[in-house]
Residue, then its C-alpha position, 0 to 999 in steps of 0.5 A: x213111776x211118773x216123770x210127768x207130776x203125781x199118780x192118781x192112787x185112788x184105785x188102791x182106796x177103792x180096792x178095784x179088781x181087775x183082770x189081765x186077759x190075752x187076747x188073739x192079734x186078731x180079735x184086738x183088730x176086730x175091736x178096733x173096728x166097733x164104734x167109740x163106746x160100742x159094744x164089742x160082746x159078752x162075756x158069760x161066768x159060770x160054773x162046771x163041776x165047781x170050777x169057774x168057767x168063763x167065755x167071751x162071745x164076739x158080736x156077729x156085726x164085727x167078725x167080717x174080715x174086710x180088716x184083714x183084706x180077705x174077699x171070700x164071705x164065707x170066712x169069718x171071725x171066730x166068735x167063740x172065746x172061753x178062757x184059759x184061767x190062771x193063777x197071779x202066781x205071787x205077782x203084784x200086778x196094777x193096772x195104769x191108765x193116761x188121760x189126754x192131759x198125761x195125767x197117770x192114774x191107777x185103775x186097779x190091782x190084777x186079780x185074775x189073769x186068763x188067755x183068750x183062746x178061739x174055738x178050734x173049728x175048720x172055720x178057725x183053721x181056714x183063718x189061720x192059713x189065711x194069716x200065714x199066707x198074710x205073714x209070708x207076703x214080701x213087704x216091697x216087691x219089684x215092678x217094672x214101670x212103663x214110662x219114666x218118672x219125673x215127679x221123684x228123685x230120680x238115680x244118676x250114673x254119676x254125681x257132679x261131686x264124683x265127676x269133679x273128683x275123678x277129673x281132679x284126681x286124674x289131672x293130678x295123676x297126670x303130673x310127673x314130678x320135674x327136676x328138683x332144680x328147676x321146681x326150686x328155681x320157679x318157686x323162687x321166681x315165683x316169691x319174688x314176685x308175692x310173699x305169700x301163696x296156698x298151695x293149689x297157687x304153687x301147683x298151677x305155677x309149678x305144674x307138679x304133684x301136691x306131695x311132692x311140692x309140700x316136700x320141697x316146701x318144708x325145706x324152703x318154706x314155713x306154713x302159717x296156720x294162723x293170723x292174717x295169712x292163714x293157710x298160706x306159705x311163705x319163704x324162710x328168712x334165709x331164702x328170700x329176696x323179694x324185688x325193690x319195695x314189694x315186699x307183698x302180703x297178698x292173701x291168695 
């Protein structure tokens, strides 16, 4: 039942009934307002042609609306409740409670269950129309404001990252590809130069699309996705011919 350590089954030994009551939205806000240990009403028992007969009556200081933001005096809370009696059903029904420690405690077995329902009167109706019209309020509405604001984030026609994209995107775009030749012999120029070049290196040197430089690349060249010279490229053994004693290892 409890992930929390032991239940507190005293309840069960002392046998306690208690009842499961449904109460209006409404009537539950009402109690909230009463203060800690205050008296919230009554409740009456009695009997009606051998029938139970059972009513809660709410106390006049707590059926003011200022709750439910309603400014007309006149209306108020419905104090009347009789109760709509029902059976169990079978049901094996307990009730639990949890102290501040998180200690769980049994209070009781339900025995009775009942529906608390408000007299209908006009006063009842004029409270129910106020709720729908409290229900259909939008929860955001638009509002057009005078002056700009500074103190929040603020929405900008564009992010810095967004700008730096398109503007890469569009510098790329510009390069056409060149004579394959002619890529071929820069590159060559270039690795006698360094043994070892990223591919952002290769682009400015060569001035052609990434695509198309990779191609040419895997042809020429080999990758090296790990060790000292990670994420570079460096030429294959058949095709290099670096200058006299600079056989670099530059880390770019």
């Amino acid at each position: 039942m409890s992930d929390k350590g032991e239940v507190n089954l005293t309840g069960v030994s002392q046998s306690k009934g208690v009842w499961l009551v449904k109460v209006p939205k409404y009537l539950s806000q009402q109690w909230d307002k009463a203060t800690e240990k205050g008296e919230v009403g009554k409740i009456t028992i009695g009997k009606k042609q051998g029938k139970s007969v059972v009513s809660f009556k709410l106390n006049e200081d707590l059926t003011g609306l200022d709750a439910l933001g309603e400014k007309e005096a006149s209306l108020r809370v419905p104090r009347d409740h009789p109760f709509n009696m029902q059976s169990v059903g079978g049901q094996t029904l307990a009730v639990f409670s949890q102290s501040d420690k998180d200690a769980i405690s049994l209070e009781g077995m339900v025995v009775h269950r009942a529906e608390c329902r408000p007299v209908v009167n006009d006063n009842y109706m004029k409270l129910k129309k106020l709720q729908l019209k409290e229900s259909t309020k939008p929860q955001r509405l638009a509002q057009q404001l005078e002056r700009a604001v500074t103190s929040v984030f603020k929405p900008v026609a564009n992010h810095t990252f967004n700008v730096e994209y398109e503007k890469k995107k569009k510098s790329e775009g510009k390069m056409v590809r060149g004579d394959r030749q002619m890529v071929l012999d820069l590159l060559f120029s270039a690795f006698e130069r360094h043994q070892y070049y990223n591919i952002k290196d290769l682009v400015e040197i060569t001035k052609q699309p990434v695509t198309f430089l990779k191609e040419i690349m895997r042809e020429i060249g080999t990758y090296n996705s790990k060790g000292a010279h990670k994420s570079t490229w460096e030429l294959k053994s058949e095709y290099r011919h670096y200058q006299s004693g600079d056989e670099e290892t530059q880390n770019t």
